[in-house]
C-alpha positions in Angstrom: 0.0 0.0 0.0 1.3 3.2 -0.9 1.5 6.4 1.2 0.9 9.7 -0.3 2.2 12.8 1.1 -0.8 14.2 2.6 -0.9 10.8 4.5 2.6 10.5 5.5 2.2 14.4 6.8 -0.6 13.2 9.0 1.5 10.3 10.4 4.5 12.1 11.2 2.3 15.2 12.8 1.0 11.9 14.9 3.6 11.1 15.9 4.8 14.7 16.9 1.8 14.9 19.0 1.8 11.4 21.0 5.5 12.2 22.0 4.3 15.8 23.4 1.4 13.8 25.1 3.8 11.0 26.4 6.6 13.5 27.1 4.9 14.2 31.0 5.0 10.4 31.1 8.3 9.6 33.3 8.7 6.2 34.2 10.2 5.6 38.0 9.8 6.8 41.8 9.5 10.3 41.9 11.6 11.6 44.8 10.5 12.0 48.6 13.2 13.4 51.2 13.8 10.2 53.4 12.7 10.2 57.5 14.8 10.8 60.3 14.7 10.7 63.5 15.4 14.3 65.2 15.3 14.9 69.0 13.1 17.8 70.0 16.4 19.4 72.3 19.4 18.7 72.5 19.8 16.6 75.7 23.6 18.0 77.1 22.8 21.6 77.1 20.6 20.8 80.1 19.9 24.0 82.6 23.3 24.6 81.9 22.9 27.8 78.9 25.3 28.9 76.7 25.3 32.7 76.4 23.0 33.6 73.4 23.8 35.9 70.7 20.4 38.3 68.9 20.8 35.1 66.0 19.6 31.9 67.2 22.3 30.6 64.9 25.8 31.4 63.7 25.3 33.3 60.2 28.5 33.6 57.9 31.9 34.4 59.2 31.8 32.2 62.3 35.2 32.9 63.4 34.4 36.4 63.9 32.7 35.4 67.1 36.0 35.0 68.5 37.0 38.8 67.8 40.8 38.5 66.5 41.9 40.4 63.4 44.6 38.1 63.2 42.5 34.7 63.0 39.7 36.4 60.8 42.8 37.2 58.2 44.2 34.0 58.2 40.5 32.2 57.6 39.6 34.4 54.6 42.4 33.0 52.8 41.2 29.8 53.3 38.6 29.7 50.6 40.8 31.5 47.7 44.1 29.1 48.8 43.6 26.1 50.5 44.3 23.4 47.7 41.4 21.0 48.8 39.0 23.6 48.8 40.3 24.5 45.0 40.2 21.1 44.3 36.3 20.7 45.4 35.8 23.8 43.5 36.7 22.4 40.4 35.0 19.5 41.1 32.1 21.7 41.2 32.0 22.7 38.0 33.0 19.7 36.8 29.3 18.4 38.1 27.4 21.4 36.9 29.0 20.9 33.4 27.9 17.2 33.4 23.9 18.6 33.9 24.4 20.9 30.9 25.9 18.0 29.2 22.6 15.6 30.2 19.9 18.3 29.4 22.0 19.0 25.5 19.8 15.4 25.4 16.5 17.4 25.2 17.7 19.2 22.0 17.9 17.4 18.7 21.3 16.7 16.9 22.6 18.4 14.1 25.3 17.5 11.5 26.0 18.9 8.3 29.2 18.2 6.4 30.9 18.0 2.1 32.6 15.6 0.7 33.8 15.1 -2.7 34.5 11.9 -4.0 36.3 10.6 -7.3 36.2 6.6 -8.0 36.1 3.9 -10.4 34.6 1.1 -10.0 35.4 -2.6 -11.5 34.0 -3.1 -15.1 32.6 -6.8 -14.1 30.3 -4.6 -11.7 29.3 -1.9 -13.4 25.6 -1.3 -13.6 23.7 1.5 -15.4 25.0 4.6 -17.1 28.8 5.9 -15.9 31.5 7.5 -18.0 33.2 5.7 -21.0 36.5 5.4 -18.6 34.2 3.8 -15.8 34.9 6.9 -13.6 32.5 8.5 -11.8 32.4 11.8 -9.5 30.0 12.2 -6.3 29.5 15.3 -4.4 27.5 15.1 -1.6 26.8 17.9 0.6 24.1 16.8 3.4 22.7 17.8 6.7 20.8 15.5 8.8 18.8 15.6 11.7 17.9 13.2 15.1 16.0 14.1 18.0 15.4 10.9 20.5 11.7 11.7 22.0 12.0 11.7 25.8 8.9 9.6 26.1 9.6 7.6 29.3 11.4 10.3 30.5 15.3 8.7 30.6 16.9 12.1 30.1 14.8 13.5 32.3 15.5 11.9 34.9 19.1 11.4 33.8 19.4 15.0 33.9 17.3 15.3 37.6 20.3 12.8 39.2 23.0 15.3 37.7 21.3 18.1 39.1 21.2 16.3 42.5 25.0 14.8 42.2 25.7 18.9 41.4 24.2 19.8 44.6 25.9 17.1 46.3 29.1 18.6 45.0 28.0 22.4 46.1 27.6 20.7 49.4 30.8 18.3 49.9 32.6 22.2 48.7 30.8 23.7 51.6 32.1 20.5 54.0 35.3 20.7 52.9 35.9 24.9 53.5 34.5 24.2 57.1 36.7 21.6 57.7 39.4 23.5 56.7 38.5 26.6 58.6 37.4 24.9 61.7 41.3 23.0 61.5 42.9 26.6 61.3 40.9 27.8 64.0 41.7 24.8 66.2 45.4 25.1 65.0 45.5 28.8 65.9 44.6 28.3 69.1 46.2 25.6 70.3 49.4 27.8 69.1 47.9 30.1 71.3 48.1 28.0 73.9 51.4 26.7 73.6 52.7 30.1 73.2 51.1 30.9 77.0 52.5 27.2 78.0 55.8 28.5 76.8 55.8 31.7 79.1 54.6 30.0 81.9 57.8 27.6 81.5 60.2 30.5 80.9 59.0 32.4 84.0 59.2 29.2 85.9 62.8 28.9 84.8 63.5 32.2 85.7 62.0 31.5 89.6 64.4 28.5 89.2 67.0 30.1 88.7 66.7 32.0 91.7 66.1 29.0 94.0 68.8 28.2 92.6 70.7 30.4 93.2 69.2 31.2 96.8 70.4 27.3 97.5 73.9 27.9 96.2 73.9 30.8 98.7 72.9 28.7 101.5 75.2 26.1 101.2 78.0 28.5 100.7 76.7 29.8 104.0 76.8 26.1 105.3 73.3 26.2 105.9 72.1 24.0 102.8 73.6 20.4 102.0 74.9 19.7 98.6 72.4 17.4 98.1 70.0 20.5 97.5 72.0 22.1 95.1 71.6 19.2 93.3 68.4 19.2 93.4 67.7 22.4 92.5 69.8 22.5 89.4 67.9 19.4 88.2 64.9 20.8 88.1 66.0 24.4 86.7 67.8 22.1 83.7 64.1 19.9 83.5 62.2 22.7 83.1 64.4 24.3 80.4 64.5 21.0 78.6 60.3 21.4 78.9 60.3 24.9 77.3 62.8 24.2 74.2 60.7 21.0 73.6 57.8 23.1 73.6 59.3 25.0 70.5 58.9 21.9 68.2 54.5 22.3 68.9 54.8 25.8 68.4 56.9 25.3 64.8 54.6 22.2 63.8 51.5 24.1 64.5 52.7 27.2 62.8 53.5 25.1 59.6 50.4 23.8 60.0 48.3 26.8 59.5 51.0 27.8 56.9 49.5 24.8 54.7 45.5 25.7 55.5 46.1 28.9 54.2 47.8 27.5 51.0 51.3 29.2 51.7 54.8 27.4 51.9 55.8 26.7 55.7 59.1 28.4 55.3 58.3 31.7 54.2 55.2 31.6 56.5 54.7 34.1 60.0 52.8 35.4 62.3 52.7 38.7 64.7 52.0 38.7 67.9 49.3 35.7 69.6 46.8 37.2 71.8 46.1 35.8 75.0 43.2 33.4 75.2 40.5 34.3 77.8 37.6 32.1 77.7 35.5 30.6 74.4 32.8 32.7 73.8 28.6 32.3 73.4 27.5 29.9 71.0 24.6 30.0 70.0 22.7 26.3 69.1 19.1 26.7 67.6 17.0 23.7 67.2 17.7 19.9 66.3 15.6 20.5 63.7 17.7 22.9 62.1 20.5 21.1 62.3 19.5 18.8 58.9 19.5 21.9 57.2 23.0 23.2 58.3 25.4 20.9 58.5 26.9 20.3 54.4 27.8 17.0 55.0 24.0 15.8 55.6 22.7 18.1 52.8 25.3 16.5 50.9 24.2 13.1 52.2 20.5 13.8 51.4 21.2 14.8 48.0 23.1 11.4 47.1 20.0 9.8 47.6 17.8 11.7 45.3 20.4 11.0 42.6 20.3 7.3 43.5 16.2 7.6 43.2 16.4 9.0 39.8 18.8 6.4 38.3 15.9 4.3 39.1 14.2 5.8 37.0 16.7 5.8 33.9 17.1 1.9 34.0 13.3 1.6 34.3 13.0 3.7 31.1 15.6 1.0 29.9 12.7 -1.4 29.5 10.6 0.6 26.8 11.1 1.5 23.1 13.6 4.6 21.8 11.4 6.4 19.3 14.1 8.8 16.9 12.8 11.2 14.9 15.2 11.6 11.7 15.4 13.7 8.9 18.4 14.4 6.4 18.6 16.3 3.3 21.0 18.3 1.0 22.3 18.1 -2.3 24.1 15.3 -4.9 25.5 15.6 -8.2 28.3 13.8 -10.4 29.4 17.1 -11.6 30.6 20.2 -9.6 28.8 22.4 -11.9 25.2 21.1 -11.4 26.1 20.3 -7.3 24.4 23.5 -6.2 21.7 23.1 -8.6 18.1 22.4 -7.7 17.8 19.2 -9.2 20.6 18.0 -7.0 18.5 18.3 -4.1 17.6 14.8 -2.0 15.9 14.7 1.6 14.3 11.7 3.7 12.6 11.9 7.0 10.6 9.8 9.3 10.3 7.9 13.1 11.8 4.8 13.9 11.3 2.9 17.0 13.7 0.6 18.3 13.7 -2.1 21.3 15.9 -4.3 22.9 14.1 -7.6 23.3 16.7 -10.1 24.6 19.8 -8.8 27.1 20.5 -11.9 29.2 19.2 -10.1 32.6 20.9 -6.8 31.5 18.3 -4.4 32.4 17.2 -6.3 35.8 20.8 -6.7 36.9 21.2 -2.7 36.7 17.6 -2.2 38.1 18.3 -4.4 41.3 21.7 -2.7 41.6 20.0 1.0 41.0 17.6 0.2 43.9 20.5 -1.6 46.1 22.4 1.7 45.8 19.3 3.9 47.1 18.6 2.2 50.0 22.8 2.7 50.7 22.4 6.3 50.3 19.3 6.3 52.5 21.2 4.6 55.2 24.0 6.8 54.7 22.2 9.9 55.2 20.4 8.5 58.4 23.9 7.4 59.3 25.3 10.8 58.7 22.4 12.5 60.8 22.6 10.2 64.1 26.4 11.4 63.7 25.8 15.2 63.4 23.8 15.2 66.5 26.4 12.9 68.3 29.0 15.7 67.4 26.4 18.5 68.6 25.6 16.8 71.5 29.2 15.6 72.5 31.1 19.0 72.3 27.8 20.6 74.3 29.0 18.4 77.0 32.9 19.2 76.6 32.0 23.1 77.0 29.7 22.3 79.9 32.1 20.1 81.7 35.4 21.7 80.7 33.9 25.0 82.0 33.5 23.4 85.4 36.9 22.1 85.1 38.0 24.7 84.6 37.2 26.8 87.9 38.2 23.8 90.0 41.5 23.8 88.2 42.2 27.5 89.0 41.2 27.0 92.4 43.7 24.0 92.6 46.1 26.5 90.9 45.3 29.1 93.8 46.2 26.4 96.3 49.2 25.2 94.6 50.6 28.8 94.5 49.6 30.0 98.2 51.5 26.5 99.4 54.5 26.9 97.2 55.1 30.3 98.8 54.4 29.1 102.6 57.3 26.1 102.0 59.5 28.4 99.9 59.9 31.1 103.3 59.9 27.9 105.7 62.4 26.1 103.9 64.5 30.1 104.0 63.9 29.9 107.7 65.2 26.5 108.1 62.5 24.4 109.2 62.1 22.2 106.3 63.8 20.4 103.6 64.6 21.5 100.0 62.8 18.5 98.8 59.9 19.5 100.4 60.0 23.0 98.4 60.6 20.9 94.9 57.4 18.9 95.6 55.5 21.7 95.9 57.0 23.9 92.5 56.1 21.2 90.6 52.5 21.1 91.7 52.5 24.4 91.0 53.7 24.5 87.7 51.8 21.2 86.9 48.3 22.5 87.9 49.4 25.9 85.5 50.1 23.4 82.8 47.1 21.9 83.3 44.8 24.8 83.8 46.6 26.5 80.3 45.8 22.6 78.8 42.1 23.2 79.6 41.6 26.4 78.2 42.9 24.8 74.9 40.4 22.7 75.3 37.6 24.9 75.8 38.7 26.7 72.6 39.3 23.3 70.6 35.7 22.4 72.0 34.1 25.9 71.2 35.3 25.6 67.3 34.2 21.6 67.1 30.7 23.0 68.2 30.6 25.7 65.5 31.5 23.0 63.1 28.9 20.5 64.2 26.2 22.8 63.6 27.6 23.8 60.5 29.7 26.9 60.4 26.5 29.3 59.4 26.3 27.5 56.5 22.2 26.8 54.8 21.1 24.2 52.5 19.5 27.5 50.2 23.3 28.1 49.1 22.6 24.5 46.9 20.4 26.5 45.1 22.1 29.8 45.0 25.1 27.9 43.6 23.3 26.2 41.2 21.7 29.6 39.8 25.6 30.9 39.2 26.2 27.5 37.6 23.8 27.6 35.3 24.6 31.4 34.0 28.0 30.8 33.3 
């Protein structure tokens, strides 16, 4: 039966308008954020409060909070030189440019090209009219087009996992930066504190020294024993050996921060530490917020909504690819009649395709599509339980540290009142040398440990900031994704 144009119009128009009808029609579960489980409040701030800033939460610079120029200097060059954050960067874009790459599958292809060919063929197989030589010439100058119809929605939903594996990426960039920023703020200060740790050691040496000294007077005198010179010189030449060692932290952590920021540890410095108080206020908010500010569980949550849509694109596996194809151009054996209209040719029509036997192809990848979303659900769960563990754990650390901490100073107090009371009994002779060692190095131990705590509390104060996410919001996803998308 033969098709006349009119007829073949109406087919193809058809066709045209069952693929717009069937184009809404995408095969596969459409995505719903999975459950979990968030406690109403968080159980180790108790009635104990943490002084609470106007925000409810930390917005942008967190390290601000802390109020040194030095530490908000070093953390803004975090995001324009620390080589892992460059590195997610780039891995960014990398993810955005695969979406523009999925949706180009939307648009129909294109090709045009020329060729000119020259050719003779054998005279036992020539058929129909060619030169007397048996040469012929063919120029052929076509342009053809494909568009794949998006009927069960494979692109679509190819195109919906990039998008999420994109956000994922804008997220894991976001993890990354905090990490970084939280380590240089943990680095500064515990540099911080061993710069206090090394004063306290040089100023101890120097009240060494003059027991010392004191001791060599006495036994001049012949009122000390020689035994107490000893003594006294072993524990001047201790602590010294304390301080110096203390100089190898202090150069570690200082090439540490040089790294962070990206810089070379040898041509790296810094001015002046400031002296370390107390942590300040952080504020907490609500458990609830937390699933919205932490990167890694945004991060987390968007995996799985890429895993749901690759459902999807092996489901669409199952049904038929319907092409839409058309070429045209122009032919000719001669260069002078090529751009001719009789030269013209053209062709266009559907064709449909389907696989029908794959051995267990498109099960295999359907079972491991679905085995891969329930990982990702698990994960993010996973990932939750362990942002509220972080949460809750360093609200307990700043609680308890806190506490520590005035029971330390009081110790220290004690330690200085008694090491004063031996030192003028051992000068009026009623007790032993030994007995005034025992009680330095209480002393200096309990200011060791006191500075240790503070370190701590600071340590502790920037883990917190980090747990709750460093300011960041799930909204920058999309704000990144709008920049993305106009580049």
């Amino acid at each position: 039966m033969k098709i006349n144009k009119m007829q073949f119009k109406y087919v193809v128009t058809a066709l045209i308008g069952c693929a717009i009808q069937l184009s809404a029609c995408t095969v596969g579960p459409d995505y719903v954020k999975p459950t979990a489980e968030v406690p109403a409040a968080y159980l180790e701030i108790g009635d104990w409060k943490l002084a609470q800033p106007k925000d409810e939460v930390i917005r942008g610079a967190w390290w601000e909070v802390f109020n040194d120029p030095q530490l908000n200097s070093l953390e803004e060059q975090v995001a324009v030189s620390n080589q892992n954050v460059l590195q997610a960067e780039a891995l960014l874009r990398q993810a955005y440019a695969l979406v523009r790459a999925a949706q180009a599958g939307y648009a129909p292809a294109v090709s045009a090209g020329a060729s000119a060919t020259r050719s003779r063929r054998s005279s036992n197989l020539v058929t129909g009219q060619v030169s007397d030589s048996g040469i012929t010439n063919d120029y052929l100058l076509p342009v053809s087009v494909s568009w794949e119809l998006d009927l069960w929605g494979r692109i679509r939903r190819t195109v919906e996992a990039g998008q999420a594996n994109a956000q994922a990426s804008s997220a894991d960039l976001a993890a990354v930066r905090l990490s970084a920023q939280a380590e240089l703020a943990q680095d500064y200060f515990q540099l911080c504190m061993l710069e206090v740790q090394k004063e306290l050691l040089e100023s101890t040496v120097s009240s060494y020294q003059k027991s010392l000294d004191l001791t060599k007077n006495r036994y001049v005198g012949g009122i000390a024993a020689k035994p107490d010179v000893l003594e006294a010189e072993t524990q001047l030449k201790s602590t010294q050996a304390q301080s110096i060692d203390t100089d190898v932290q202090i150069a570690q952590f200082r090439h540490a921060i040089a790294l962070l920021i990206g810089r070379p540890a040898s041509g790296f410095a810094l001015s002046t530490l400031p002296r370390v108080v107390a942590p300040p206020g952080i504020p907490v908010g609500l458990p609830s917020g937390l699933l919205e500010q932490r990167p890694d569980i945004a991060m987390a949550e968007r995996k799985v909504a890429a895993a749901n849509a690759q459902i999807g694109v092996t489901e669409a596996a199952f049904f038929p690819t319907v092409t839409l194809a058309a070429s045209g151009g122009l032919e000719a054996s001669s260069l002078i009649k090529w751009a001719t209209w009789p030269s013209r040719f053209w062709a266009v029509g559907p064709s449909v395709s389907q696989q029908l036997f794959d051995g267990g192809l498109r099960i295999a990848q359907g079972d491991q599509a679905r085995a891969a979303y329930d990982a990702t659900v698990a994960s993010y769960r996973q990932t939750v339980l362990t942002g509220f563990q972080e949460v809750e754990d360093n609200l307990a650390a700043l609680r308890i540290l806190e506490e520590e901490d005035r029971v330390q100073n009081e110790a220290v107090r004690a330690a200085e009142q008694t090491t004063a009371m031996i030192t003028n009994q051992y000068k009026a002779g009623t007790t032993s040398y030994l007995s005034v060692i025992i009680t330095q190095a209480a002393e200096l131990a309990n200011k060791r440990t006191a500075v240790g705590i503070l370190g701590r509390r600071m340590s502790a104060s920037v883990s917190l900031i980090k747990a709750l996410g460093g300011g960041w919001d799930s909204s920058s996803m999309r704000m990144e994704e709008a920049r993305a998308q106009k580049r």
